[in-house]
mmCIF file of the N, C-alpha and C atoms, coordinates in Angstrom:
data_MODEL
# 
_entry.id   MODEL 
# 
loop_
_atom_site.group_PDB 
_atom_site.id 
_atom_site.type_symbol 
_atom_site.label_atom_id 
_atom_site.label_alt_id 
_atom_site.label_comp_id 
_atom_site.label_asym_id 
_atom_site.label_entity_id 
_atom_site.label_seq_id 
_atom_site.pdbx_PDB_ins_code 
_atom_site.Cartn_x 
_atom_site.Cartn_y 
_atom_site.Cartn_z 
_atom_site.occupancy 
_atom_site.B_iso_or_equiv 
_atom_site.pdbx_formal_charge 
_atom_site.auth_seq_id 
_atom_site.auth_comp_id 
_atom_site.auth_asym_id 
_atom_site.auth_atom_id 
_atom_site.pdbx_PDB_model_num 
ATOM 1   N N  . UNK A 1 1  ? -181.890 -8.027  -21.527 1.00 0.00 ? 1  UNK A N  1 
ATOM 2   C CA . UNK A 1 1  ? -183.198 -8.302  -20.944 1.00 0.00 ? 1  UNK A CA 1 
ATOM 3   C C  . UNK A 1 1  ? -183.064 -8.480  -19.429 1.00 0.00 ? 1  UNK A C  1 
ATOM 4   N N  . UNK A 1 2  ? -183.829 -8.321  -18.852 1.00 0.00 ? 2  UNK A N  1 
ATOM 5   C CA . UNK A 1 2  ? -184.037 -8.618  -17.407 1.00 0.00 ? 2  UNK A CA 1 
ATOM 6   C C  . UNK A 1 2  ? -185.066 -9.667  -17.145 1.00 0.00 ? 2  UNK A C  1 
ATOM 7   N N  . UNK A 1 3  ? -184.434 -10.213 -15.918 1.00 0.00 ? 3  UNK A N  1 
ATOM 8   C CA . UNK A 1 3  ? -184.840 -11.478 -15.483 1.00 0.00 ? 3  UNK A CA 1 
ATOM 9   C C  . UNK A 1 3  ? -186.258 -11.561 -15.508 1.00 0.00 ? 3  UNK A C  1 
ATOM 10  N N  . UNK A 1 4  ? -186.838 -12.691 -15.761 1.00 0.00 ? 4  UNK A N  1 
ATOM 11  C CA . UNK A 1 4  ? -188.486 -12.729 -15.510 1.00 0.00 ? 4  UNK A CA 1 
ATOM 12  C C  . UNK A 1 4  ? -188.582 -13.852 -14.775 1.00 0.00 ? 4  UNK A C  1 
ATOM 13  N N  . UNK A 1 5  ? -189.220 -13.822 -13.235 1.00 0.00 ? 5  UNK A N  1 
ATOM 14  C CA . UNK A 1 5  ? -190.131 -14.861 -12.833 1.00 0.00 ? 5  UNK A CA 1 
ATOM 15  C C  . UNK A 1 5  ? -191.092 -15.463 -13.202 1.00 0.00 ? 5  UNK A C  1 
ATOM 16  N N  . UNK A 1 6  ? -191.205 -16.939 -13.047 1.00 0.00 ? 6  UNK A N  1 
ATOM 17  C CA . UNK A 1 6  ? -192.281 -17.034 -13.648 1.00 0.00 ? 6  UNK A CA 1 
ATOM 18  C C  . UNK A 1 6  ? -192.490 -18.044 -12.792 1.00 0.00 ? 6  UNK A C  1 
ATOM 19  N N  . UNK A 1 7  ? -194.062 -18.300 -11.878 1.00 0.00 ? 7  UNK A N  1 
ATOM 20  C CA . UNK A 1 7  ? -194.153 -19.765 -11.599 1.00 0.00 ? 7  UNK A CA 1 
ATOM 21  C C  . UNK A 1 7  ? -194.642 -20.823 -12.189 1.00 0.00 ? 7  UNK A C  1 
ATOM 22  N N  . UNK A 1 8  ? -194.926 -21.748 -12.079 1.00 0.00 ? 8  UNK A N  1 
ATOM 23  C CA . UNK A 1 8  ? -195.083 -23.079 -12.404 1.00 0.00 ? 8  UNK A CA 1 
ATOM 24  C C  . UNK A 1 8  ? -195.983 -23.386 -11.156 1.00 0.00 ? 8  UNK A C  1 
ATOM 25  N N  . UNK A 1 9  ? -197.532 -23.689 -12.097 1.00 0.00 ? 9  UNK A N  1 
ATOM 26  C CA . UNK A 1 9  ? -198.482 -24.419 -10.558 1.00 0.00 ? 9  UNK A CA 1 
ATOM 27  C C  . UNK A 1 9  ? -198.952 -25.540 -10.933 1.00 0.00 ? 9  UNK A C  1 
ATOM 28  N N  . UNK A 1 10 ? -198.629 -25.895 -12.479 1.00 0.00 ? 10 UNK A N  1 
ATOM 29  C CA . UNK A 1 10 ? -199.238 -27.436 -12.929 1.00 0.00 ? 10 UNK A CA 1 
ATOM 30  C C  . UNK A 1 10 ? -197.921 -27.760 -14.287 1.00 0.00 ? 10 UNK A C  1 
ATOM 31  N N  . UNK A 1 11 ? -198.394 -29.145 -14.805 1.00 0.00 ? 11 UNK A N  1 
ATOM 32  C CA . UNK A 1 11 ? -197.869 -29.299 -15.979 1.00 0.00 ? 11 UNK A CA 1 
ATOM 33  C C  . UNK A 1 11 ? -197.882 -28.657 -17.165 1.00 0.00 ? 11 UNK A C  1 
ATOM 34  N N  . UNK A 1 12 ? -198.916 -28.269 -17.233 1.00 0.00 ? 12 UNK A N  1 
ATOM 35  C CA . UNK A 1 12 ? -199.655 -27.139 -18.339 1.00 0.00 ? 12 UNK A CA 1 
ATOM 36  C C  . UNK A 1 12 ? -198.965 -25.773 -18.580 1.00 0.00 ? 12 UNK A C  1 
ATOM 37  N N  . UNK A 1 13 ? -198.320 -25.175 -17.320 1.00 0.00 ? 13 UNK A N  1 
ATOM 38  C CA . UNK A 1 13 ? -197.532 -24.253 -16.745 1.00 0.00 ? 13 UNK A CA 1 
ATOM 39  C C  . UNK A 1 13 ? -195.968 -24.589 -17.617 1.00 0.00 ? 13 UNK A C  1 
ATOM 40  N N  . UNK A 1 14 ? -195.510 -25.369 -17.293 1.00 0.00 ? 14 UNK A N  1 
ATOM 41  C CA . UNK A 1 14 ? -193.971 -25.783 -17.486 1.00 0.00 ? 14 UNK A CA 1 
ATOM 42  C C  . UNK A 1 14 ? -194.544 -25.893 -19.323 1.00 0.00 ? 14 UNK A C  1 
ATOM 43  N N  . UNK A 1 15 ? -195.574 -26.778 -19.739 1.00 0.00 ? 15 UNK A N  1 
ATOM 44  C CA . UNK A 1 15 ? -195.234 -26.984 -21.012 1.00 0.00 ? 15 UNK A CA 1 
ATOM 45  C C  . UNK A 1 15 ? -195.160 -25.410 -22.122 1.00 0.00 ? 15 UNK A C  1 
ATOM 46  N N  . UNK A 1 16 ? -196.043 -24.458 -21.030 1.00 0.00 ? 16 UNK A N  1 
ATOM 47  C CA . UNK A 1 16 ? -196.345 -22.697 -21.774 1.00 0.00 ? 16 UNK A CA 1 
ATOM 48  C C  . UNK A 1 16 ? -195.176 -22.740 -22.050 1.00 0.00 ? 16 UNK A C  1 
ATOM 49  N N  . UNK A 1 17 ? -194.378 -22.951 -20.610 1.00 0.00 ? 17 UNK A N  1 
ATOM 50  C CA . UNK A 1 17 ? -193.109 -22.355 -20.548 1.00 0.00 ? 17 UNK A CA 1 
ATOM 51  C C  . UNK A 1 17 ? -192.019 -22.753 -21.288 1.00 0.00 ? 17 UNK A C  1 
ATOM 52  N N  . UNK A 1 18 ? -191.999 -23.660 -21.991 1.00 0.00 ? 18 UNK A N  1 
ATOM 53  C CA . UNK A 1 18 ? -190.762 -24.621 -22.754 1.00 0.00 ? 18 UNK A CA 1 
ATOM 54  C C  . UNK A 1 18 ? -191.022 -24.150 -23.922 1.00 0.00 ? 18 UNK A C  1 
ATOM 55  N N  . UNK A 1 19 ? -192.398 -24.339 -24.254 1.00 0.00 ? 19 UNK A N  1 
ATOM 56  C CA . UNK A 1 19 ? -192.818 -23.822 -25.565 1.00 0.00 ? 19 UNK A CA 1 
ATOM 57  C C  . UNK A 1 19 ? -192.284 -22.395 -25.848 1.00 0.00 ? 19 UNK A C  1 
ATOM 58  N N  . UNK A 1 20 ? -192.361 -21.496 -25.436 1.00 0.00 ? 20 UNK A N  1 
ATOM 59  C CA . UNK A 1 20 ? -192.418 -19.842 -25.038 1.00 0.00 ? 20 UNK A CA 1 
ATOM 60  C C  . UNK A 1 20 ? -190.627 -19.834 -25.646 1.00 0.00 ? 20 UNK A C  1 
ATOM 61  N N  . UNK A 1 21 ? -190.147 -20.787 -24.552 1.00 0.00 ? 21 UNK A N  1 
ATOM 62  C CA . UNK A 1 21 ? -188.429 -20.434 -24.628 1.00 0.00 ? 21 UNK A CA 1 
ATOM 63  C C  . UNK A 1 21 ? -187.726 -21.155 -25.692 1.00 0.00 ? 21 UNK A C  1 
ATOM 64  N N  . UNK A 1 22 ? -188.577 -22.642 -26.581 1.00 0.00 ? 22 UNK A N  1 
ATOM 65  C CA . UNK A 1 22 ? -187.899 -22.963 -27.749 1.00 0.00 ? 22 UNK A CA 1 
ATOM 66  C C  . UNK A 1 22 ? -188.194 -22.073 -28.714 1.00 0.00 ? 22 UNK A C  1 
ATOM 67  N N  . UNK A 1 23 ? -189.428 -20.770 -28.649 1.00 0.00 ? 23 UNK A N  1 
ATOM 68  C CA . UNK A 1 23 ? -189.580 -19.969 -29.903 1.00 0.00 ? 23 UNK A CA 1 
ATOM 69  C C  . UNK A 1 23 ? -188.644 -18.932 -29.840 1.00 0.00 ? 23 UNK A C  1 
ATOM 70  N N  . UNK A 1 24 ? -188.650 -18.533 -28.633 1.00 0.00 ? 24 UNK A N  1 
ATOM 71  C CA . UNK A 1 24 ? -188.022 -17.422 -28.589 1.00 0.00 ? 24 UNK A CA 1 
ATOM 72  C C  . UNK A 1 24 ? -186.575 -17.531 -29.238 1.00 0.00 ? 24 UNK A C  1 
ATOM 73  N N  . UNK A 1 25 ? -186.205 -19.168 -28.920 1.00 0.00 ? 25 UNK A N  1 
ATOM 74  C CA . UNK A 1 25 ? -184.605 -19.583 -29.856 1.00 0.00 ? 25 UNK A CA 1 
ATOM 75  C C  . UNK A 1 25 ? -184.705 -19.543 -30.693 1.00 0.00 ? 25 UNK A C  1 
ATOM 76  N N  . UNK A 1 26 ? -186.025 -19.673 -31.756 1.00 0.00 ? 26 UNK A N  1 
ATOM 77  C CA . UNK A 1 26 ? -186.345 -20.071 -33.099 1.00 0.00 ? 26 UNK A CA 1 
ATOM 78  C C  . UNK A 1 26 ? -185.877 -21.412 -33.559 1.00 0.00 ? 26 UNK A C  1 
ATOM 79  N N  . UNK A 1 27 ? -186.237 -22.319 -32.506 1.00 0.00 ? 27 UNK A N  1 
ATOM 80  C CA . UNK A 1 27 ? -186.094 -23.801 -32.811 1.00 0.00 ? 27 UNK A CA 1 
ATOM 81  C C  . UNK A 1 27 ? -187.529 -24.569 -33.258 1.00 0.00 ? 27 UNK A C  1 
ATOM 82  N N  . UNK A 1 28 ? -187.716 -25.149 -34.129 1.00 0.00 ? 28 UNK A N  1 
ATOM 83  C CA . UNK A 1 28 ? -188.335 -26.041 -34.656 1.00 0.00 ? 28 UNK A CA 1 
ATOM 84  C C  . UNK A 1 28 ? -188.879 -26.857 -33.555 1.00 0.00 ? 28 UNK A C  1 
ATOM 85  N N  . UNK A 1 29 ? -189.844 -27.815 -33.084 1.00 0.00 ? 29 UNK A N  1 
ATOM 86  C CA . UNK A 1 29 ? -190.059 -28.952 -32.378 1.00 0.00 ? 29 UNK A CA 1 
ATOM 87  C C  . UNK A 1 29 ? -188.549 -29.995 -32.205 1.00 0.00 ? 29 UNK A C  1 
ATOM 88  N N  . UNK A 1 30 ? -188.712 -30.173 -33.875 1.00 0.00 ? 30 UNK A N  1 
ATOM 89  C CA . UNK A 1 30 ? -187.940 -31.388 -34.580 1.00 0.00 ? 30 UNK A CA 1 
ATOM 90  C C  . UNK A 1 30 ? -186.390 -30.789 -33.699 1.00 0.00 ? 30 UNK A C  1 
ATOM 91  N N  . UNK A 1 31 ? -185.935 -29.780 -34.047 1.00 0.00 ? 31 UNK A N  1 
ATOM 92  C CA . UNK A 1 31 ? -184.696 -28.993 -33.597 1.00 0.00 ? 31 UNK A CA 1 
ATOM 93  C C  . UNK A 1 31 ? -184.513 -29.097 -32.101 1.00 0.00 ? 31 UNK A C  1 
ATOM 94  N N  . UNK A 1 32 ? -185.290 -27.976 -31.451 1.00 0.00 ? 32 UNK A N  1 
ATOM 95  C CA . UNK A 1 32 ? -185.147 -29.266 -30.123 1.00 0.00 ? 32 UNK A CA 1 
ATOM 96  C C  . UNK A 1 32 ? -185.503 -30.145 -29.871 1.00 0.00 ? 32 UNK A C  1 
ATOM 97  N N  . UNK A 1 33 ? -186.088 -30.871 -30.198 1.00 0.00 ? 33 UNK A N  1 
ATOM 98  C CA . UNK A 1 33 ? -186.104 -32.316 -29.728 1.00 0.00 ? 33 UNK A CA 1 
ATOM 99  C C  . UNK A 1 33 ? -185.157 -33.227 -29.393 1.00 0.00 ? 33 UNK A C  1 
ATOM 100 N N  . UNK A 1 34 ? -184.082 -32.896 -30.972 1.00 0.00 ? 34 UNK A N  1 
ATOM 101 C CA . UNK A 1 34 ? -182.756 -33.580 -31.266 1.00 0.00 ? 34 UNK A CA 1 
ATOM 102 C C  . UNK A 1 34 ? -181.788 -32.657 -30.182 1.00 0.00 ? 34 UNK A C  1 
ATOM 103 N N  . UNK A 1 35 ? -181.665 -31.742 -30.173 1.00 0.00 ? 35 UNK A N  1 
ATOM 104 C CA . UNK A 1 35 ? -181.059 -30.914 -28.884 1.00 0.00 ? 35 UNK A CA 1 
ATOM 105 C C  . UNK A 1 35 ? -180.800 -31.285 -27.787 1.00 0.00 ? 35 UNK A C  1 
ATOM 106 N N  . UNK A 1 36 ? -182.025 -31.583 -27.993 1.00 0.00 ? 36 UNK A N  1 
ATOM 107 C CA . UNK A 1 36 ? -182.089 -31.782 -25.965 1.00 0.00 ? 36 UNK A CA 1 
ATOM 108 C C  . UNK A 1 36 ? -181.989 -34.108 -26.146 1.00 0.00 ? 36 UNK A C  1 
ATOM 109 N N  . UNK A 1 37 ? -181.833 -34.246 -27.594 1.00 0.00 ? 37 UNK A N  1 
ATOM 110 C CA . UNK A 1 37 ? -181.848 -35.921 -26.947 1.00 0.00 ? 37 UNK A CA 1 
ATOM 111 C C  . UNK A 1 37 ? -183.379 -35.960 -26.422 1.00 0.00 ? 37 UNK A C  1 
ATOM 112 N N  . UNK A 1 38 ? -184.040 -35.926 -27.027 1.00 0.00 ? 38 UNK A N  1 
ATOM 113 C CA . UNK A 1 38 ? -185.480 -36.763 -26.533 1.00 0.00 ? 38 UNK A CA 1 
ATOM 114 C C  . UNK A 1 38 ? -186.352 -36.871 -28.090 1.00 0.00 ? 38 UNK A C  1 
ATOM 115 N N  . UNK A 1 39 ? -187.282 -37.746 -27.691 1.00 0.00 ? 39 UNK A N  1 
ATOM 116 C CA . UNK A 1 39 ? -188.104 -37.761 -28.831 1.00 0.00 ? 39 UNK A CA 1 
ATOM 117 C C  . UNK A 1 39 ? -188.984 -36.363 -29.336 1.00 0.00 ? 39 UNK A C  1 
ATOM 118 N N  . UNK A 1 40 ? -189.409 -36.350 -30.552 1.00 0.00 ? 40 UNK A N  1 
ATOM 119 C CA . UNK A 1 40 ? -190.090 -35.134 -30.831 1.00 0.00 ? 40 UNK A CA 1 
ATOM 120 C C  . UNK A 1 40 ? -191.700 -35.611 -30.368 1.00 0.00 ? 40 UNK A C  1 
ATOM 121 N N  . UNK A 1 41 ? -192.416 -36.555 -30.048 1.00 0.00 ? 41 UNK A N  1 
ATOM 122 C CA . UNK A 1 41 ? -193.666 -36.859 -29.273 1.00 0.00 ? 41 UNK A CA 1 
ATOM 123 C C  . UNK A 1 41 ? -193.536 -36.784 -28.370 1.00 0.00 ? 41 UNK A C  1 
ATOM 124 N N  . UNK A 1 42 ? -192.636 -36.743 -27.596 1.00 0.00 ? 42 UNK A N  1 
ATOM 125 C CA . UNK A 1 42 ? -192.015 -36.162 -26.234 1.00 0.00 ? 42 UNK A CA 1 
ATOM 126 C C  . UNK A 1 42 ? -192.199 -34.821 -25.712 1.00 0.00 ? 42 UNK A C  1 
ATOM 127 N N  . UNK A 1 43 ? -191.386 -34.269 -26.556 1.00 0.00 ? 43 UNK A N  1 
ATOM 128 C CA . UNK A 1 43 ? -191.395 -32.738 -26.513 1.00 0.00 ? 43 UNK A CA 1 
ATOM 129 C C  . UNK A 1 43 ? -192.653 -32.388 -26.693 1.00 0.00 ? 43 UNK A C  1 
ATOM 130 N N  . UNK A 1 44 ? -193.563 -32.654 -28.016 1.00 0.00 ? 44 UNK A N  1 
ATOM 131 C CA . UNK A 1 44 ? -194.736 -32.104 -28.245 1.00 0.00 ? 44 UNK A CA 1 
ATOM 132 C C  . UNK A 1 44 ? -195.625 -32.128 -27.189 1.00 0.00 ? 44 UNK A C  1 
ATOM 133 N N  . UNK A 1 45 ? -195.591 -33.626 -26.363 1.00 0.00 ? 45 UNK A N  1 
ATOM 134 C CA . UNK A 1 45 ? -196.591 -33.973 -25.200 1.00 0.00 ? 45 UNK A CA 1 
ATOM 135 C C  . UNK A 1 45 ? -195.828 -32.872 -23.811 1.00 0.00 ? 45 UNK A C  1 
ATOM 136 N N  . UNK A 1 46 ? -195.264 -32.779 -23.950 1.00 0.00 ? 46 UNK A N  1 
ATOM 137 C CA . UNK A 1 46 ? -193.996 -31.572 -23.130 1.00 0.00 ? 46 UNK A CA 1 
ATOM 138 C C  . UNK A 1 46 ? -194.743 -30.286 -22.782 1.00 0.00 ? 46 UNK A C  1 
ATOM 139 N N  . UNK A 1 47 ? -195.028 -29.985 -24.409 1.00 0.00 ? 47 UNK A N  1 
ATOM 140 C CA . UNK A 1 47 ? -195.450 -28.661 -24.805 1.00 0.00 ? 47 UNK A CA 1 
ATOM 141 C C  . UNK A 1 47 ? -196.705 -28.274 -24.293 1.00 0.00 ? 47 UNK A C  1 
ATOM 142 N N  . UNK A 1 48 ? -197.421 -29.527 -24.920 1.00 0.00 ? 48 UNK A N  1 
ATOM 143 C CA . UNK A 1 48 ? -199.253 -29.578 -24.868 1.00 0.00 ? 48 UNK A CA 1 
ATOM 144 C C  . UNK A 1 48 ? -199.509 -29.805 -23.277 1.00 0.00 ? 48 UNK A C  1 
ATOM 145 N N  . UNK A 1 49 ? -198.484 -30.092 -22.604 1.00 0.00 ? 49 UNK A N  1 
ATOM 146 C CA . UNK A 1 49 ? -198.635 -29.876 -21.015 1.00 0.00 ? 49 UNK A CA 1 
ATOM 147 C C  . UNK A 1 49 ? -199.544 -31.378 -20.465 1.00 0.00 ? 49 UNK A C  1 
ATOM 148 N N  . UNK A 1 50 ? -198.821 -32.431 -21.263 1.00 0.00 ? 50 UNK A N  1 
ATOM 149 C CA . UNK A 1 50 ? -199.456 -33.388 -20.682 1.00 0.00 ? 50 UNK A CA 1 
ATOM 150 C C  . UNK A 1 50 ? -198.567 -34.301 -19.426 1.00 0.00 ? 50 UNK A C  1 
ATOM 151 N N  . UNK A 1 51 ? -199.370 -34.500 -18.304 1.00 0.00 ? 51 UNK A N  1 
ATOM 152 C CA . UNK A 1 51 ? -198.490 -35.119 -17.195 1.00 0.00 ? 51 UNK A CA 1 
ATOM 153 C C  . UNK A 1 51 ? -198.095 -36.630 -17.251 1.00 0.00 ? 51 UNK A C  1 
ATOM 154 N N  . UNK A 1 52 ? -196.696 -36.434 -16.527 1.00 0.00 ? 52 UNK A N  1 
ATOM 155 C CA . UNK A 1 52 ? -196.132 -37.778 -16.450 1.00 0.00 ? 52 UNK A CA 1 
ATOM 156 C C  . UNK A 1 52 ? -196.573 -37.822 -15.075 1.00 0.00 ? 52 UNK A C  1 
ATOM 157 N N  . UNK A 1 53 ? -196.638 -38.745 -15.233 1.00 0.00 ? 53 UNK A N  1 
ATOM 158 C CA . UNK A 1 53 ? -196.578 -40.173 -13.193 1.00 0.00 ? 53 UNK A CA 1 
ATOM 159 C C  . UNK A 1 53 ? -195.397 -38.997 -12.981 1.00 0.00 ? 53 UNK A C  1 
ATOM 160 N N  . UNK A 1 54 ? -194.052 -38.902 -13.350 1.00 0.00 ? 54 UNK A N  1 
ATOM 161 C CA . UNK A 1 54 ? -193.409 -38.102 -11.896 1.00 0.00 ? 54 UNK A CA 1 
ATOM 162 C C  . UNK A 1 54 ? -193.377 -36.926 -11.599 1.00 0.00 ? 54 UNK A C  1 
ATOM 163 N N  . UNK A 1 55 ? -193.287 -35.951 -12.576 1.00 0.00 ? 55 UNK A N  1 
ATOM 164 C CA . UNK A 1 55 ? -193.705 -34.497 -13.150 1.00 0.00 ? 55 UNK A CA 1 
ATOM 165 C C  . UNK A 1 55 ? -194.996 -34.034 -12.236 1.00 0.00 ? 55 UNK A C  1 
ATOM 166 N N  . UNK A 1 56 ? -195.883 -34.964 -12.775 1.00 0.00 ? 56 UNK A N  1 
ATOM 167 C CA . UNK A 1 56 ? -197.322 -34.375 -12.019 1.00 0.00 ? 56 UNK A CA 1 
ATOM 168 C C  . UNK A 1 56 ? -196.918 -34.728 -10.694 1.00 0.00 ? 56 UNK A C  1 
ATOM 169 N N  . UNK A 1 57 ? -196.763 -35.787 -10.663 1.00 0.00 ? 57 UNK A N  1 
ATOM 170 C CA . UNK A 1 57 ? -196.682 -36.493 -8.798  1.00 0.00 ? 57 UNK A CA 1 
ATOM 171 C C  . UNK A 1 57 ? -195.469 -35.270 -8.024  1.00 0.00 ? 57 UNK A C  1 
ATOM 172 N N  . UNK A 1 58 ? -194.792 -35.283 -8.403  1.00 0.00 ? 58 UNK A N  1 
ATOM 173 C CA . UNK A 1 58 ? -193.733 -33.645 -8.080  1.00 0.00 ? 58 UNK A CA 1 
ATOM 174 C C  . UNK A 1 58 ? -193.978 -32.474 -7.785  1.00 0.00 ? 58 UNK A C  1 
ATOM 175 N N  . UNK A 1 59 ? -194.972 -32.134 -8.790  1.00 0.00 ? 59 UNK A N  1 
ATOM 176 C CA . UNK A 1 59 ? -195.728 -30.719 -8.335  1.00 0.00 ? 59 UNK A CA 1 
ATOM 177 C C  . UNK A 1 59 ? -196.543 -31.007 -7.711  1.00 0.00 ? 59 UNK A C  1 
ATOM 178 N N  . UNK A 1 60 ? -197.288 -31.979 -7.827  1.00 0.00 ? 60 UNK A N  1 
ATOM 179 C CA . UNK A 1 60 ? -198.485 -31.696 -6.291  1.00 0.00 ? 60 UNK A CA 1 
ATOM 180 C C  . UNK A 1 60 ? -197.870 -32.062 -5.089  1.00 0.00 ? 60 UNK A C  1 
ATOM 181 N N  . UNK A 1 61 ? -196.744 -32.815 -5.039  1.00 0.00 ? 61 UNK A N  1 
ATOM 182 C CA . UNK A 1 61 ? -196.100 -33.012 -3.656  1.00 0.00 ? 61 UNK A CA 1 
ATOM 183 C C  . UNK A 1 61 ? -195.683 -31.619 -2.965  1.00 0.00 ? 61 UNK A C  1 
ATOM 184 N N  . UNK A 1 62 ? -194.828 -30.657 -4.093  1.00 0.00 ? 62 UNK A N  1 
ATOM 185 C CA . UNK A 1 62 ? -194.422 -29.408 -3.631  1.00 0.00 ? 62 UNK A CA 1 
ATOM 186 C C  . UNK A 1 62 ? -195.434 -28.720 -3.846  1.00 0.00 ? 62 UNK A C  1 
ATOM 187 N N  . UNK A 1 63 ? -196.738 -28.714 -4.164  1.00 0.00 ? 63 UNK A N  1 
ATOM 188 C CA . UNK A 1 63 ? -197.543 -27.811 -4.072  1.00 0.00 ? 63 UNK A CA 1 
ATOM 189 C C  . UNK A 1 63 ? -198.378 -27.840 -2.831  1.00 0.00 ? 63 UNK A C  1 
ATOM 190 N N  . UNK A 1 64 ? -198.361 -29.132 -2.193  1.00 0.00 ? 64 UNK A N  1 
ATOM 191 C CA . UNK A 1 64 ? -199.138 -29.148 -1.288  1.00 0.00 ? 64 UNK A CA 1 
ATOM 192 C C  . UNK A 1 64 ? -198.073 -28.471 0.081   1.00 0.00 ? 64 UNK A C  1 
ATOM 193 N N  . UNK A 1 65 ? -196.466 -28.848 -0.027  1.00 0.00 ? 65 UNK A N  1 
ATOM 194 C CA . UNK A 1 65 ? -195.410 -28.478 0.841   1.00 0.00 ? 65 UNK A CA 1 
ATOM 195 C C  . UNK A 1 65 ? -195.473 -26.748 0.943   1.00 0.00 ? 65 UNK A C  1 
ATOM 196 N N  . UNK A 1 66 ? -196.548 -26.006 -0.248  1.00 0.00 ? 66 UNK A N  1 
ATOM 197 C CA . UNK A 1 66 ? -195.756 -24.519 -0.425  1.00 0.00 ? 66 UNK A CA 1 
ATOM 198 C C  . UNK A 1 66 ? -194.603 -24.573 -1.115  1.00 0.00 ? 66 UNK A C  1 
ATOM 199 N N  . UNK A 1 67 ? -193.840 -25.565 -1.529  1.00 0.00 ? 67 UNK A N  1 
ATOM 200 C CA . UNK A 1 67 ? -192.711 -25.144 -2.585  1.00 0.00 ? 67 UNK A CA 1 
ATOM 201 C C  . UNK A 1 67 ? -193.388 -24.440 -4.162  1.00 0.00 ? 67 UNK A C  1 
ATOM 202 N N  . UNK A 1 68 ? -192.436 -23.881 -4.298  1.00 0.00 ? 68 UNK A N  1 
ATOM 203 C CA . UNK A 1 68 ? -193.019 -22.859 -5.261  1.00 0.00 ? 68 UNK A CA 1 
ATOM 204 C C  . UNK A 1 68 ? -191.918 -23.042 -6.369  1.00 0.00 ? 68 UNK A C  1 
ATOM 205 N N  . UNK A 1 69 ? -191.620 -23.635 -7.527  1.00 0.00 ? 69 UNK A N  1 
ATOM 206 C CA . UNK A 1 69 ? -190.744 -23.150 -8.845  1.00 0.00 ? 69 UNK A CA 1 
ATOM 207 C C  . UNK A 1 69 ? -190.410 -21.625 -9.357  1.00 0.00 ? 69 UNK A C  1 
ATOM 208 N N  . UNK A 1 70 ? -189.554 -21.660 -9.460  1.00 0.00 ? 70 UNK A N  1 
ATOM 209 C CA . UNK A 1 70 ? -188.969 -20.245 -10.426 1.00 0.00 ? 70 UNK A CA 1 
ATOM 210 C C  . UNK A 1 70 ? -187.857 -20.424 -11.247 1.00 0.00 ? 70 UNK A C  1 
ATOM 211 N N  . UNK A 1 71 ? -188.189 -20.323 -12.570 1.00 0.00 ? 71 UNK A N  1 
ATOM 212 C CA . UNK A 1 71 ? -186.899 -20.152 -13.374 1.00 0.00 ? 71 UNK A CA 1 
ATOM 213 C C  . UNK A 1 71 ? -186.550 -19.262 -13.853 1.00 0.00 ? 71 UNK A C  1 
ATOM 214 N N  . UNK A 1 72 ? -185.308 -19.135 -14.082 1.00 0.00 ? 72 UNK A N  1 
ATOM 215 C CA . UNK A 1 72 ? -185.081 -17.676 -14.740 1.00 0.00 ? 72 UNK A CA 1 
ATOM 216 C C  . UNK A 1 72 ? -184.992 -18.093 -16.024 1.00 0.00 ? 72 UNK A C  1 
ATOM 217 N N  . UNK A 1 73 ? -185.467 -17.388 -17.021 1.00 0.00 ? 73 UNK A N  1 
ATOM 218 C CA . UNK A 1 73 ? -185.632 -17.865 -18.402 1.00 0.00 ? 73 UNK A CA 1 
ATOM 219 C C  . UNK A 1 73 ? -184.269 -17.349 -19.338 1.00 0.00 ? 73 UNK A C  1 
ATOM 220 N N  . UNK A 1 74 ? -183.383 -18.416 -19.867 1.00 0.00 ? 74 UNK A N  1 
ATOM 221 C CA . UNK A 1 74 ? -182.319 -17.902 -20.653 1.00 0.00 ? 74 UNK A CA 1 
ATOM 222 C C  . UNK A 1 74 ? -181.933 -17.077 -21.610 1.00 0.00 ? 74 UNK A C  1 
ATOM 223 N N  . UNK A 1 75 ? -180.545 -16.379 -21.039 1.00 0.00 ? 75 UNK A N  1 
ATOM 224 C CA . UNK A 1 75 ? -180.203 -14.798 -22.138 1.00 0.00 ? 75 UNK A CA 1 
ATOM 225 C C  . UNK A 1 75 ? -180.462 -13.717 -21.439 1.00 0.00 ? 75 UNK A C  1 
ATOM 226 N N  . UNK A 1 76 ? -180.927 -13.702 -20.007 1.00 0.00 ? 76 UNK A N  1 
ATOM 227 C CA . UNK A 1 76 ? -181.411 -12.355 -19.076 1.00 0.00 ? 76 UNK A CA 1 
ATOM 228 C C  . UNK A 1 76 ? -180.641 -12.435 -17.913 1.00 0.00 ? 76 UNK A C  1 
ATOM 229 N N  . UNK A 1 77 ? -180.753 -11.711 -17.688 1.00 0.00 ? 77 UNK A N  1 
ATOM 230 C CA . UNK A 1 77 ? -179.605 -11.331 -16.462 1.00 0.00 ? 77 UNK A CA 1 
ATOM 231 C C  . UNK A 1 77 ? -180.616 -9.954  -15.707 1.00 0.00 ? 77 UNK A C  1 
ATOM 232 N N  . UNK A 1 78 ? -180.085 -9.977  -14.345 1.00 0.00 ? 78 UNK A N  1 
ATOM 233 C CA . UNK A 1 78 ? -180.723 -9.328  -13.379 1.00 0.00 ? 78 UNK A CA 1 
ATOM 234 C C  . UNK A 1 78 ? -180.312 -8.208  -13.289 1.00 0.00 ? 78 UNK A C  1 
# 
C-alpha cells in the first residue's frame, strides 16, 4: 500500500481515524483496548470523537498556530 495523508482538524477527525485503523487490524473495541492498556469506555469515547481538556485544548492551540497533523497510517510505505 502506499502512504495516505490524512489530516486531523478536530477530535472527531482523530476518533474516524483510530476507528478506520483498529478495523482495518480486525480488532474488536475490547481487543484494542487491552492492547493499547486503556479502558474500553475510553477507546469507545476515542472513537465517537469525544474531547478531552488536553486533546481538544491541543488542536485548537495548533490550529490556531497553522500546525497541521499528519499520520501515516500503519503497513504502507511510500
Amino acid at each position: 500500500m502506499r502512504p495516505r495523508d490524512v489530516s486531523i482538524c478536530s477530535v472527531a477527525d482523530l476518533g474516524k481515524i483510530v476507528r478506520a485503523v483498529r478495523k482495518e487490524s480486525g480488532l474488536t473495541q475490547r481487543d484494542a483496548a487491552a492492547l493499547c492498556n486503556v479502558s474500553l469506555p475510553f477507546l469507545n469515547g476515542l472513537e465517537q470523537g469525544k474531547p478531552t481538556v488536553q486533546i481538544g485544548k491541543v488542536l485548537v492551540v495548533c490550529s490556531r498556530f497553522g500546525i497541521e497533523f499528519r499520520l501515516r497510517l500503519p503497513g504502507e510505505t511510500e
